[in-house]
N, C-alpha and C positions, 0 to 999 in steps of 0.2 A: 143340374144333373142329380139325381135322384139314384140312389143303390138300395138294391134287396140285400138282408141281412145273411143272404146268405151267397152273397155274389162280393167278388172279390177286388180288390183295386191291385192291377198288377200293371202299371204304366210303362217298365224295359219289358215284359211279356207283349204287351200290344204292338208296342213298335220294332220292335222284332218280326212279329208277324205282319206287320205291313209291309215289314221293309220285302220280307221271304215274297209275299203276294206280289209285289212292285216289281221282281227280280222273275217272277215265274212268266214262263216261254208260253204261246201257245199249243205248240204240241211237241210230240217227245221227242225231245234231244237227248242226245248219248256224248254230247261235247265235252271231253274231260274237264276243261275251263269249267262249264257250267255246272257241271254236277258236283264236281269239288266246294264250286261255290255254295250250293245248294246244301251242298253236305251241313258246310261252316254256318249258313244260315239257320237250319235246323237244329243243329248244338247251342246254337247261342240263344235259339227259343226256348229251344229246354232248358238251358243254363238257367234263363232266366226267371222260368217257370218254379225250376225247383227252391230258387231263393227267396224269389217274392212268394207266392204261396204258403199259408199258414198250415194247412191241410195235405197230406198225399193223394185224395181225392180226386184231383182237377188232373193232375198227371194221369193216375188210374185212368178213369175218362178217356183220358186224350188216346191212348194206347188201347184201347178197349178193354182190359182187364176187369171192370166192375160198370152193372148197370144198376142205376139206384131209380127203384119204384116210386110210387106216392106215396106210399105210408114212409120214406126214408130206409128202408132194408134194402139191403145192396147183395146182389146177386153175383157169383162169378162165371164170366160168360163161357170160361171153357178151364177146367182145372185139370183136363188128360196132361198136361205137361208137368203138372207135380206130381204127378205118382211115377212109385219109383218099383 
């Protein structure tokens, strides 16, 4: 198994997210069960994200906040919510 230097090893992020993938319904539920579930699933991918990650980048990303081009400049996809 071969990694790009700029691709990340984050092992409790992936299985986090398999486990979220494993657990998701095929269509929308409103089951308080399941969405509380769902909740605790997705904190715990974050959780996990923020720890292993060396970079705020990958989070960024995830959330859409920053899209990075090919030259590496990263763009903010939408900044109306900081001005004050």
């Amino acid at each position: 198994m071969t990694e790009d230097t700029e691709s990340e090893h984050l092992p409790n992020a992936i299985t986090s997210w398999r486990l979220l993938k494993k657990r998701q319904r095929w269509y929308r539920c409103l089951d308080a069960g399941y969405l509380s579930l769902k909740v605790f699933l997705l904190e715990r991918f974050l959780h996990d994200i923020l720890f292993e990650s060396t970079s705020p980048n990958l989070l960024r990303e995830f959330v859409g906040d920053v899209v990075v081009s090919d030259d590496n400049s990263s763009i903010n996809s939408d900044n109306s919510c900081n001005r004050f």
